[in-house]
C-alpha positions in Angstrom: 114.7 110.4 95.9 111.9 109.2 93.7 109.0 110.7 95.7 110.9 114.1 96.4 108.5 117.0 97.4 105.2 114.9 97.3 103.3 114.1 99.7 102.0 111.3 100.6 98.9 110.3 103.5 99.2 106.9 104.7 96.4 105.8 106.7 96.6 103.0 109.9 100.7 104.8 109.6 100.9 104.6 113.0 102.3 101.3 113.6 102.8 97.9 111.9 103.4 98.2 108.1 101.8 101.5 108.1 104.7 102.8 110.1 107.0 100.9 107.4 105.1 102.7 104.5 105.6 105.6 106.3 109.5 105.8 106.9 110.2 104.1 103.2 108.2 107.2 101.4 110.3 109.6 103.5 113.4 108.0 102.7 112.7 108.4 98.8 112.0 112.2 99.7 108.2 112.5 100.8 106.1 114.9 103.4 104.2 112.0 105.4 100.7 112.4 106.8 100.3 110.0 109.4 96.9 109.1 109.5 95.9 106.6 112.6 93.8 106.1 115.7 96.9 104.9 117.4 99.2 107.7 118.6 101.1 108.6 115.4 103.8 111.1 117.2 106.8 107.6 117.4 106.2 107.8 114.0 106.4 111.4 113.4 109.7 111.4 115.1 111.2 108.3 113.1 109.6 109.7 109.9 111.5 113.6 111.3 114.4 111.7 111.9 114.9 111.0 108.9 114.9 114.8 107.8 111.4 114.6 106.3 108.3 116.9 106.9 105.4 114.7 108.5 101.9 115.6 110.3 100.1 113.6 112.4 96.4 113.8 112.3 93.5 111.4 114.4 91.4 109.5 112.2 88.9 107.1 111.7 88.4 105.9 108.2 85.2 104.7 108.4 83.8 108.1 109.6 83.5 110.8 106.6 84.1 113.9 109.1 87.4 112.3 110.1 88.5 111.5 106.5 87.3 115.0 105.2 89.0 116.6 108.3 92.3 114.7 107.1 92.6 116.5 103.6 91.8 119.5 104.9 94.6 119.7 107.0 96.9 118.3 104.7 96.1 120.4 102.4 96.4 123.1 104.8 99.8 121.5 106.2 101.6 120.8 102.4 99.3 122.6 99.7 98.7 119.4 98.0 98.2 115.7 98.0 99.8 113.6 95.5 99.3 109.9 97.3 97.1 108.0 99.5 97.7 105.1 101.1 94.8 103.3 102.1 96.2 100.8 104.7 94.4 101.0 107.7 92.5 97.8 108.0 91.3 95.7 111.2 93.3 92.1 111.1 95.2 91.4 114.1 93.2 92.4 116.9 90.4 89.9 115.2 89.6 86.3 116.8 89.9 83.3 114.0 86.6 81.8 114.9 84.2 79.6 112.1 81.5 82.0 110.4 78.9 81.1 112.9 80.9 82.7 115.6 81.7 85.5 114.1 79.0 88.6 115.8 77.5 90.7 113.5 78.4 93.5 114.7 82.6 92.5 114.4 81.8 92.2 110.7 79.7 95.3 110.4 83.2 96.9 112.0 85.4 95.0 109.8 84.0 96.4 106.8 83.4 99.5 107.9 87.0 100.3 108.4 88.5 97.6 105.7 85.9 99.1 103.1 83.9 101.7 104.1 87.3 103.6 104.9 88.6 103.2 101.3 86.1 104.5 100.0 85.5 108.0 102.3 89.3 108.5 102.4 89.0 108.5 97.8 86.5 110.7 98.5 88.0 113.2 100.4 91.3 113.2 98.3 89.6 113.5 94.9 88.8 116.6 94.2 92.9 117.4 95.4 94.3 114.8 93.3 91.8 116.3 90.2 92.8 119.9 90.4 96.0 118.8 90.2 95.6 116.7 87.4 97.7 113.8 88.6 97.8 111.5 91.6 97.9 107.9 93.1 95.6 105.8 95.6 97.3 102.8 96.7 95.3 100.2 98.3 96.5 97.3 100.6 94.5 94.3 99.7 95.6 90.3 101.1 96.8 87.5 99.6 94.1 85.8 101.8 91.9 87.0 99.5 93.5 84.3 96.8 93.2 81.8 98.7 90.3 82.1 101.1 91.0 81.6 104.0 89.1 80.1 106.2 88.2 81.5 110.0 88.7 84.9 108.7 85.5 85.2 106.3 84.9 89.0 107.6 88.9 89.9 106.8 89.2 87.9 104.1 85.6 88.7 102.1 86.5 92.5 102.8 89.9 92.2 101.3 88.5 90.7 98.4 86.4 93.9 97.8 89.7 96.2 98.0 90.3 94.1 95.0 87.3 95.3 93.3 87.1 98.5 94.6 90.5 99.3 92.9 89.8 97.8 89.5 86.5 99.8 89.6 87.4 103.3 91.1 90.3 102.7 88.1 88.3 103.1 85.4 86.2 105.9 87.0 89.6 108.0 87.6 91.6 107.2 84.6 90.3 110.5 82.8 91.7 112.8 85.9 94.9 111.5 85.6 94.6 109.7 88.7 96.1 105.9 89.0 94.2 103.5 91.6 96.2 100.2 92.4 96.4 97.6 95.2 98.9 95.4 96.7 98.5 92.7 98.4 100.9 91.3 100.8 100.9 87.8 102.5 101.0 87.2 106.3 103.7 89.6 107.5 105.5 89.5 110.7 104.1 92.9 112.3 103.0 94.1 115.7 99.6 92.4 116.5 100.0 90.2 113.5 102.8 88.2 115.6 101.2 88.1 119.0 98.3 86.6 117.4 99.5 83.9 114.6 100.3 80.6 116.0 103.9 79.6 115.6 102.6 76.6 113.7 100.5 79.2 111.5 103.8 80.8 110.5 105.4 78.0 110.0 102.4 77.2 107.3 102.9 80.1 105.4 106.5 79.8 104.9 106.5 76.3 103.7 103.3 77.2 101.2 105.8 80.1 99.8 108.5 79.6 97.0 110.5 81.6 99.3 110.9 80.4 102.5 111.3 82.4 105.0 108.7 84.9 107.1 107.6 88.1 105.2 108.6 91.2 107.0 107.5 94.5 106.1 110.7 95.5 104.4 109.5 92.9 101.7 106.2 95.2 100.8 107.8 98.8 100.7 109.6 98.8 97.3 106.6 97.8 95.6 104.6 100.5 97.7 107.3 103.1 96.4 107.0 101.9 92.9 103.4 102.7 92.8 103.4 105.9 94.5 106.6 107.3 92.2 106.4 108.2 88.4 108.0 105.2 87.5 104.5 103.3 87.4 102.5 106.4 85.8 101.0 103.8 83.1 99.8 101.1 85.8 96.5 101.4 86.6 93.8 98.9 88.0 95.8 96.3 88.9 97.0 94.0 91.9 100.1 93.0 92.6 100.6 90.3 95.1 103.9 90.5 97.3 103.7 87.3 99.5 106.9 84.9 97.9 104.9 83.5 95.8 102.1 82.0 98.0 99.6 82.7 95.7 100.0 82.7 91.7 96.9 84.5 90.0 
């Protein structure tokens, strides 16, 4: 039970991987705060089954009521907030199209909820996580950002700031005890992620892997659990890329 008693918000935790990070921080003992658009109560009753506290609350990242609102009533709910997850991102709902294509208002919305959100939701945790003197914001970055990939320049430019974002707010945080780290995960088989990859796309990705096989979500949550226990207290600013060795950086 390496997490026991803390608690732990996971943004976008409604579904997908977010649901995954959800349910494997239970497991090792957590309170979860689902934080989605999406309906979060199927998660709030797999992350209950489980014997663990959870709260649901509604929230949009990119607006800083919402993501104010959200540690208020976590702190409200649990008295405290030891780790935030900052996984909600739009990816699989978006259309691979060539830059040109791409309207300007999609990428104004892609970065408003892939960066925008990051940053309000370390905002509104902050001032928790420095009373406290401790705590741990987790970031989900992309292994697309290593490679660039092409037909997602919105997706893969704004994962490429998570990058920075984290080395940055790493060094800003450092002297409050707080540790700021990313992961970032290759293509995984998940919800809209599979409806919308082309079976010749998957195929792609498994043979440019040393491991060869799909990446499911399973393969991402030990490394999320790692970050968020005491066992990486003395990691800070880094990324770690779980993708079977796709990308080498």
């Amino acid at each position: 039970m390496r997490l026991k008693d803390k608690v732990v918000i996971v943004t976008g935790g409604a579904r997908g991987i977010g649901r995954a990070y959800g349910l494997a921080v239970a497991a090792e003992g957590a309170k979860v705060v689902v934080a989605d658009v999406a309906d979060g109560k199927p998660a709030l009753k797999e992350i209950e089954g489980l014997g663990a506290q959870a709260l649901v609350v509604e929230c949009d990242v990119s607006r800083e009521a919402d993501t104010l609102r959200l540690a208020t009533e976590t702190l409200a709910q649990f008295g405290r907030i030891d780790v935030l997850v900052n996984n909600a991102a739009l990816y699989g709902s978006l259309k691979r199209r060539p830059f040109m294509e791409i309207p300007i208002e999609e990428w104004d919305r892609v970065m408003a909820v892939n960066l925008r959100g990051l940053f309000l939701c370390a905002r509104a945790v902050f001032p928790a996580m420095k009373a406290q003197g401790k705590g741990k914001i987790i970031n989900i970055a992309s292994g697309t950002f290593f490679k660039g990939v092409p037909h997602y320049i919105h997706y893969t430019t704004s994962k490429g700031g998570v990058v920075g974002f984290t080395r940055s707010l790493a060094r800003e945080l450092g002297d409050f005890g707080i540790r700021v780290n990313a992961i970032a995960p290759g293509f995984t088989l998940s919800g809209e992620n599979e409806k919308n990859m082309p079976e010749t796309g998957r195929e792609a990705n498994v043979r440019m892997r040393m491991l060869k096989r799909a990446e499911v979500p399973g393969d991402v949550v030990g490394t999320l659990v790692f970050l968020a226990s005491d066992d990486s207290d003395f990691i800070t600013g880094q990324t770690i890329v779980v993708d079977g060795g796709g990308v080498v950086h």
